[in-house]
C-alpha positions in Angstrom: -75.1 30.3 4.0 -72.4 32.6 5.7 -71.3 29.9 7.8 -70.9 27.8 5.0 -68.8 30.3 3.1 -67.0 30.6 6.5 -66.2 26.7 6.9 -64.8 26.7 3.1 -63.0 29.3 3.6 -61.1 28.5 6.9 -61.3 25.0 4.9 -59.0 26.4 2.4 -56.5 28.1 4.1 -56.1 24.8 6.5 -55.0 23.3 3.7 -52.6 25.7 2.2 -51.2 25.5 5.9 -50.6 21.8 5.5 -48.8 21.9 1.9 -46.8 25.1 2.9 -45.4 22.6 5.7 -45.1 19.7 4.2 -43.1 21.7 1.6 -40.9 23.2 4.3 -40.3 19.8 5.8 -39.7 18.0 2.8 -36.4 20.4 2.0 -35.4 20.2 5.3 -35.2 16.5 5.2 -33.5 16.9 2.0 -30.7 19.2 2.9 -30.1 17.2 6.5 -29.8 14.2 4.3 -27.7 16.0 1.5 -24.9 17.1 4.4 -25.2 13.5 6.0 -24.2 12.0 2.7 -21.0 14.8 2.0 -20.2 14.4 5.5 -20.2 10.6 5.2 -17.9 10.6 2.2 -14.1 11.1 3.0 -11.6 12.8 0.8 -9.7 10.3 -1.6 -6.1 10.9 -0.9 -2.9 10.8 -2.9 -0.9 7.7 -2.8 2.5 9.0 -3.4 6.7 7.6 -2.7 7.2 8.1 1.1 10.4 10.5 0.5 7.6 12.7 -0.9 5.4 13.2 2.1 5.8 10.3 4.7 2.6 11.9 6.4 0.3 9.6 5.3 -0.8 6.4 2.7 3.0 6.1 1.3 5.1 3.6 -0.9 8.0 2.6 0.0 9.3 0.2 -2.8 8.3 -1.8 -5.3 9.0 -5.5 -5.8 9.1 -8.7 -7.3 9.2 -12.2 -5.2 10.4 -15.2 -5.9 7.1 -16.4 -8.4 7.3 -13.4 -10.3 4.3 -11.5 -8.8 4.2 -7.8 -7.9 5.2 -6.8 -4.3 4.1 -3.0 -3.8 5.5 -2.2 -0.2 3.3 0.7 1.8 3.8 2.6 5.0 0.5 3.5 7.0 0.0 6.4 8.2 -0.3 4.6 12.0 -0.9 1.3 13.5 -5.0 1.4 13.3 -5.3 2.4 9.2 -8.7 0.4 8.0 -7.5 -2.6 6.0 -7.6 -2.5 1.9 -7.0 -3.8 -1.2 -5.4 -2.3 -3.8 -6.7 -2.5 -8.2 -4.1 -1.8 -10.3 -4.7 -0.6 -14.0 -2.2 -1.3 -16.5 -2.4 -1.4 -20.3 -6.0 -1.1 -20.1 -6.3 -4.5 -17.7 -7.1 -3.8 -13.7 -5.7 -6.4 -11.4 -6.8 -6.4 -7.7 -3.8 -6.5 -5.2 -4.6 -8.5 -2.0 -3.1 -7.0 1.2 -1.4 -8.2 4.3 -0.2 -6.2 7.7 3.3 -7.1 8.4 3.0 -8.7 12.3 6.0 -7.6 13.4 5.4 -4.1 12.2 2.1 -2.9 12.0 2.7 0.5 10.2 3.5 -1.7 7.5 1.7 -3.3 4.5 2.7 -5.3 1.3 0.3 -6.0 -1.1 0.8 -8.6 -3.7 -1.0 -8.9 -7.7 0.1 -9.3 -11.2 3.5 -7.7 -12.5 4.0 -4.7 -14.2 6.8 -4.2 -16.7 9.4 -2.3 -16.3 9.4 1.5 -18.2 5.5 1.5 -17.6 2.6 3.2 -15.6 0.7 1.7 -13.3 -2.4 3.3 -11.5 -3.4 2.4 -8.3 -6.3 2.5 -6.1 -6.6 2.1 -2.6 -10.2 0.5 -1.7 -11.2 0.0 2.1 -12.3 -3.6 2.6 -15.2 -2.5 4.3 -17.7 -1.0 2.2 -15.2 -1.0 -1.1 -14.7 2.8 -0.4 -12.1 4.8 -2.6 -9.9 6.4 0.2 -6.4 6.8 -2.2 -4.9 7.0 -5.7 -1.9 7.5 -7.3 0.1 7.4 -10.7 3.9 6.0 -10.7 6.0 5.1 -13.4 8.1 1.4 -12.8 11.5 1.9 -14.0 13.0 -0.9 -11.7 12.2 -3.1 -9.3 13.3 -4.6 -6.4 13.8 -8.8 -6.5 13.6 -11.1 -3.9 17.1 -12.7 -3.5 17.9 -15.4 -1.0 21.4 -14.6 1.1 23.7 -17.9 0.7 25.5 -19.2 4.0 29.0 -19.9 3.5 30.1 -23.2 2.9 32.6 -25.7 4.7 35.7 -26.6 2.2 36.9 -30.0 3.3 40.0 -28.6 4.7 38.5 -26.7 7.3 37.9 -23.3 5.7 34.9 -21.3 5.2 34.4 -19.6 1.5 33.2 -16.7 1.7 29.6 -15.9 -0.5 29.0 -12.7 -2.0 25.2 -12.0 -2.8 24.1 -9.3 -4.3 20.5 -7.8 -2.7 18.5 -5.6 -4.8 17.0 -2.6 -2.8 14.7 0.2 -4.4 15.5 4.1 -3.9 12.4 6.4 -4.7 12.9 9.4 -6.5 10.9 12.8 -6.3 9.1 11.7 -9.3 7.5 8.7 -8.7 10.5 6.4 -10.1 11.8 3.9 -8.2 15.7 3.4 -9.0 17.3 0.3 -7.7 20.5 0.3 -5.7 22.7 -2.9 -5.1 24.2 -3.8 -2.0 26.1 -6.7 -1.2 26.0 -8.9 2.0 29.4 -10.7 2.2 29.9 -13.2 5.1 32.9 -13.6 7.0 36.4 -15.3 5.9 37.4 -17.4 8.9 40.6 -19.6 7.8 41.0 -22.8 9.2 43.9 -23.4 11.5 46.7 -25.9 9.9 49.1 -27.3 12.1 52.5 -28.6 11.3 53.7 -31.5 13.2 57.0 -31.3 15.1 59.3 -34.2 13.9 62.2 -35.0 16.6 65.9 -36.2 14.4 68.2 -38.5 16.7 71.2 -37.4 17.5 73.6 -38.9 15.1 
């Protein structure tokens, strides 16, 4: 009868041994898991102008080309940035902005999506391609943009001479606060006058 008592007894506190354990492990696993998932989960940065903070994820102008679709030009932080795409909310409506590396420079991207009118806000996202992970955001305000204008050669006048063509090329200046302000320039080619000879006509001698 003692032992009995004895084996439910020792029976008992097996048992509370187990769940106390199981209980222990079970938050441990929890927390490890808990710190895995913070760890994995990077910061969302701020997408701001690059005369702001040039340090990292900056834009440099913004744009229009030549079939009237957003150009949104960004400087990367180095050569080996994760490729993205870009959504874009305006009035309510988000867009998604493909975007392309330029080859020649690799700290450079463009990415291209519906236009946003001038003297509005848009909002920008910056997803990572892989795994769609939010990694930047920013506000801006489009007071002007930048257009895509082809430079004209000069042209050959039948007599020789070149006429000079003036194009205007619209470039984009970013202010402190977000607004991009356009500034003109002009590309003028060079005036080289033909040469015009005058023949020498010999008189007799009377």
């Amino acid at each position: 009868m003692k032992q009995k008592q004895i084996f439910i007894i020792l029976g008992a506190i097996g048992i509370i041994f187990v769940l106390f354990w199981f209980a222990v492990l079970t938050l441990v696993i929890k927390n490890l898991r808990g710190s895995n998932e913070k760890s994995a989960e990077s910061p969302v940065a701020n997408v701001v102008m690059c005369d702001e903070d040039a340090s990292g994820l900056c834009i440099v102008t913004f744009g229009a080309n030549n079939l009237n679709r957003m150009v949104i030009n960004f400087q990367l932080p180095n050569a080996d940035y994760a490729p993205f795409y870009v959504k874009a909310m305006n009035r309510g409506t988000v867009s998604i902005y493909t975007c392309e590396v330029v080859e020649s420079t690799p700290t450079s991207a463009y990415c291209t999506g519906v236009r946003t009118p001038l003297g509005e806000t848009i909002d920008l996202e910056v997803y990572a391609t892989d795994g769609d992970t939010l990694i930047a955001r920013g506000s801006f305000l489009i007071s002007a943009i930048a257009l895509s204008t082809p430079i004209s050669l000069p042209s050959e006048t039948p007599g020789g001479e070149e006429t000079p063509t003036v194009t205007p090329i619209a470039s984009a200046t970013p202010s402190p606060n977000g607004e991009v302000t356009p500034t003109p320039t002009l590309s003028k080619a060079t005036n080289t006058p033909g040469s015009t000879s005058t023949p020498n006509t010999a008189y007799p001698n009377p």
